[in-house]
C-alpha positions as CSV (number, residue, x, y, z in Angstrom):
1,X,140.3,-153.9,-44.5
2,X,141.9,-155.8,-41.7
3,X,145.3,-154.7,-41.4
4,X,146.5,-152.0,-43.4
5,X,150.3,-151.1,-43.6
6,X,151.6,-147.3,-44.4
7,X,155.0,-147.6,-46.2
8,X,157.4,-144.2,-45.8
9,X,160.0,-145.7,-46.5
10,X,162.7,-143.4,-48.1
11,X,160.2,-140.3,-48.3
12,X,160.0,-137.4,-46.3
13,X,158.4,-138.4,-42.5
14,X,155.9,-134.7,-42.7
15,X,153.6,-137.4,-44.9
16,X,153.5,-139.4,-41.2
17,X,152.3,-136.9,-39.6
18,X,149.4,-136.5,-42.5
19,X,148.2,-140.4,-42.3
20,X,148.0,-140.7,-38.5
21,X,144.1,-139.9,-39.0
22,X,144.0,-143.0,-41.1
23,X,146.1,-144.8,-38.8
24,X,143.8,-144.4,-36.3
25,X,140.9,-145.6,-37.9
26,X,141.9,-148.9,-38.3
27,X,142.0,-151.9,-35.8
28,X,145.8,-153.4,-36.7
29,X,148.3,-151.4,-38.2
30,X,152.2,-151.8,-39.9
31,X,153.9,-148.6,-40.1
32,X,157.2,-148.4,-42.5
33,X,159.4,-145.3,-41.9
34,X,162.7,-147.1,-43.2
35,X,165.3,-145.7,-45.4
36,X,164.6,-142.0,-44.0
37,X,168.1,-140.8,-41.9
38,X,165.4,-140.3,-39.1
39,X,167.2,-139.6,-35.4
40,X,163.4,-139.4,-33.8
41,X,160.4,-139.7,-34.8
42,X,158.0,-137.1,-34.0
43,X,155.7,-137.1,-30.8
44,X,152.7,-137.4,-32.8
45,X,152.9,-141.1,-33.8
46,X,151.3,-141.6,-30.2
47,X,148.0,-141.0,-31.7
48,X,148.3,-144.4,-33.3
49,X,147.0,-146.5,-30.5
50,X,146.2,-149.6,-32.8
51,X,150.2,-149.8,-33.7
52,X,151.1,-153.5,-34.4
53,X,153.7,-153.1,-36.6
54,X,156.6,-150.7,-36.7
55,X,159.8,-150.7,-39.3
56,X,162.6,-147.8,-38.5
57,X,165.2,-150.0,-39.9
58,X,168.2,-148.2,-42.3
59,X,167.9,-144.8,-40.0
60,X,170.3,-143.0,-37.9
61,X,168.9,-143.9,-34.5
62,X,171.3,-144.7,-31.6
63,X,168.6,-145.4,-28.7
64,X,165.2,-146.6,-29.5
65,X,162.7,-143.7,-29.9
66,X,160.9,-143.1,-26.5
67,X,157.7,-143.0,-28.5
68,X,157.7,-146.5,-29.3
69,X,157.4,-147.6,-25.9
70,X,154.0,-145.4,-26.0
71,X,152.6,-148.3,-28.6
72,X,150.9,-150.9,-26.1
73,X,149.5,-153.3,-28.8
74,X,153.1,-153.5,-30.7
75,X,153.7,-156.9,-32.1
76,X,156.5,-156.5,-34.4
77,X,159.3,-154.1,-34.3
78,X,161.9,-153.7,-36.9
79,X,165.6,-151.6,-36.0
80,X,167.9,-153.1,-37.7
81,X,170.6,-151.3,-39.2
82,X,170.8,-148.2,-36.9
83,X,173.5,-146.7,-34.5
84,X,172.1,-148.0,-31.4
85,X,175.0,-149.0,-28.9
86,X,173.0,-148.7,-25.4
87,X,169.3,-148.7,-25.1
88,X,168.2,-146.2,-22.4
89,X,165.0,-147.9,-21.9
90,X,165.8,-151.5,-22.2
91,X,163.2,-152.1,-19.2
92,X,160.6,-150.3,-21.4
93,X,160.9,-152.7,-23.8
94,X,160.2,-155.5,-21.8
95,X,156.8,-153.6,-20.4
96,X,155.0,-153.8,-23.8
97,X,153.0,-156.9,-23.4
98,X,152.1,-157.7,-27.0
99,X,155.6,-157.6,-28.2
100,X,156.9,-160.7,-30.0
101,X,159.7,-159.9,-32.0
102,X,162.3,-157.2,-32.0
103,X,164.7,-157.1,-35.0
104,X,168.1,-155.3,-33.9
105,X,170.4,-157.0,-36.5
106,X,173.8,-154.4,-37.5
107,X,173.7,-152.5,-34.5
108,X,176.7,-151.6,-33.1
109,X,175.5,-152.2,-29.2
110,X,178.1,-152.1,-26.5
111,X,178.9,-155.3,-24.6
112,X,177.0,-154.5,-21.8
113,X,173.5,-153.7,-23.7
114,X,174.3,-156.7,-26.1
115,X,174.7,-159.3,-22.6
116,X,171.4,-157.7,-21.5
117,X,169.5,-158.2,-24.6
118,X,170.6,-161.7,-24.7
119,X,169.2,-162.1,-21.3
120,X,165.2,-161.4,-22.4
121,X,163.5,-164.4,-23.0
122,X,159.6,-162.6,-23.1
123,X,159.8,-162.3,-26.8
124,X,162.2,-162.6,-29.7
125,X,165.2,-160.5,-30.5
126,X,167.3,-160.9,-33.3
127,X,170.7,-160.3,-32.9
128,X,173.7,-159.8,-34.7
129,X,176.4,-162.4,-33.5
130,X,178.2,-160.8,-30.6
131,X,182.1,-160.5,-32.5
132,X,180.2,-158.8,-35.5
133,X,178.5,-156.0,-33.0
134,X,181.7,-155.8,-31.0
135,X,183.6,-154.9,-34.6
136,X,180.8,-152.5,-35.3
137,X,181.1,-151.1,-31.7
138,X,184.8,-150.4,-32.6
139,X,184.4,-148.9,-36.0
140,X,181.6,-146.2,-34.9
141,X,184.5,-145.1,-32.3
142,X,186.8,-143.9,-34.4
């Protein structure tokens, strides 16, 4: 088994915490934790040293977990449809060598996080177009 991918999506993130031992036995590695109203995701996950992959789309995050940043062979990461309107560790990001492709469609970033994403050219991001994550900026003020 080459590359084996845990889906979580929409269950209860303890069952994580219980498949990190097979996480860590294998060589590449998807992790789903979609769907789950997460805010964080537990310190634990660092154990996974052979993360690839990671989905935390459809949660309630508004920054990126700190955690991830902790995942040096990430390829692919997946945080679309969150509350994220600054990322703290936007730098961070930029550190993880392997990265390729960030997914942070329907977020509602502020202007000044949105210019700065635009400005990274090391690997993929997918955006929303600017008006739309401006109108979503406005709507999760009120």
């Amino acid at each position: 088994m080459d590359f084996v991918n845990l889906k979580v999506a929409g269950k209860a993130v303890t069952r994580v915490v219980k498949r990190c031992d097979l996480a860590k036995q294998n060589k590449k590695l998807g992790l789903d934790l979609s769907r789950n109203n997460l805010t964080t995701l537990p310190e634990s996950l660092r154990e996974i040293t052979q993360l690839r992959r990671i989905d935390i789309s459809c949660n309630s995050f508004n920054d990126l977990p700190s955690v991830i940043f902790g995942f040096k062979k990430l390829t692919h990461l997946n945080a679309q449809q969150n509350y994220i309107q600054e990322l703290e560790h936007i730098d961070d990001l930029t550190k993880l060598e392997h990265l390729q492709m960030v997914n942070l469609l329907t977020n509602p970033f502020n202007e000044v996080t949105y210019k700065r994403l635009k400005e990274i050219r090391k690997f993929l991001i997918i955006l929303s177009p600017q008006e739309e994550t401006a109108r979503l900026h406005r709507l999760e003020q009120l």
